[in-house]
C-alpha positions as CSV (number, residue, x, y, z in Angstrom):
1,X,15.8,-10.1,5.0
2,X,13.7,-12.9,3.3
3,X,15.5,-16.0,5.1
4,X,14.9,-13.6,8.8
5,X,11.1,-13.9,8.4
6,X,9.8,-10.6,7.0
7,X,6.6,-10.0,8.2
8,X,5.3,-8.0,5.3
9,X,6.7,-10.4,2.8
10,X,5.1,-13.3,4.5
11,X,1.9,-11.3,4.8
12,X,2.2,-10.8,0.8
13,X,2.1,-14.4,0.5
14,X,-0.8,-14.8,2.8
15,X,-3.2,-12.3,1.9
16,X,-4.9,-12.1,-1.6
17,X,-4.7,-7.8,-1.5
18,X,-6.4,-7.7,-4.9
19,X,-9.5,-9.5,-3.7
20,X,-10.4,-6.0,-2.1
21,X,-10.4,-4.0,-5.1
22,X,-13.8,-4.3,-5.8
23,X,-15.2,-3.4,-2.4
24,X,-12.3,-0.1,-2.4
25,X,-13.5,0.9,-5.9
26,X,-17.2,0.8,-4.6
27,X,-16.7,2.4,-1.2
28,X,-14.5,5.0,-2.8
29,X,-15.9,5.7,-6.2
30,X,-13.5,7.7,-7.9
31,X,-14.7,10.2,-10.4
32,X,-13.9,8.8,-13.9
33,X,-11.4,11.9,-14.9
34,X,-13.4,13.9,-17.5
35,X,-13.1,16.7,-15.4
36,X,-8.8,16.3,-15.4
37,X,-6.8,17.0,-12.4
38,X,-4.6,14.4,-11.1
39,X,-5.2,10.5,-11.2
40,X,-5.9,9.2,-7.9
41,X,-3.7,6.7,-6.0
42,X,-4.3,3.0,-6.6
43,X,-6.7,2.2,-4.0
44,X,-4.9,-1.4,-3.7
45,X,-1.9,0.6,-2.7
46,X,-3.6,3.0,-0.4
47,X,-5.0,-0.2,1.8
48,X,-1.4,-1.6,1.8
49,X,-0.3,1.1,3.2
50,X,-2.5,1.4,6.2
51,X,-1.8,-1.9,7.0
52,X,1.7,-0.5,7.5
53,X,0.8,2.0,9.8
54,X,-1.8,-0.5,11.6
55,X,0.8,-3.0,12.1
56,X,4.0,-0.6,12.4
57,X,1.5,2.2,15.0
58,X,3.0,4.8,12.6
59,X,1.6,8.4,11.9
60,X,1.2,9.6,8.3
61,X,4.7,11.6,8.3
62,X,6.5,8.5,9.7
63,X,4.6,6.0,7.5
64,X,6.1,8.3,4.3
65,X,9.1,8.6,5.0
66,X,9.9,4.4,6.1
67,X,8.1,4.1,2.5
68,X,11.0,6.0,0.9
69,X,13.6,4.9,3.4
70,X,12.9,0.5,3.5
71,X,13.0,-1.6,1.0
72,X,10.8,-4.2,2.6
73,X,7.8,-1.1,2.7
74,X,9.0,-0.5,-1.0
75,X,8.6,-4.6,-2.2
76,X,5.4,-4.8,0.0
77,X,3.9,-1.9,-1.6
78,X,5.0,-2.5,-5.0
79,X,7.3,0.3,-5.7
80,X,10.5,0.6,-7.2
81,X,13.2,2.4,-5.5
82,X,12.6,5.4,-8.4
């Protein structure tokens, strides 16, 4: 897939995705979890991902399931097949 040009893979290379962080973190100021209930979802991630559906013009049901079903989504996103 690599040596075909895979967009997402070349946009990995391109795009410095951590450099957002600290604008996500301030625009979405996450409680600090005293309180319990589930850890949110790395914001990082979150932006990925609707960069996917920006670029892909995918709903929310679609975007999930070509997350669990390519592995180009998977290595953009940072996930392991598990």
């Amino acid at each position: 897939l690599s040596g075909l040009g895979d967009q997402l893979e070349a946009f990995s290379r391109t795009v410095n995705f951590e450099a957002f962080r600290p604008d996500l973190d301030t625009a979405l100021a996450y409680a600090d979890g005293s309180k319990g209930g589930r850890p949110p979802f790395d914001p990082v991630l979150m932006f990925k991902i609707l960069v996917i559906q920006m670029l892909n013009n995918l709903s929310d049901e679609r975007t999930e399931y070509l997350i669990n079903d390519r592995l180009s989504f998977m290595r953009f996103l940072g996930l392991g097949l598990s």
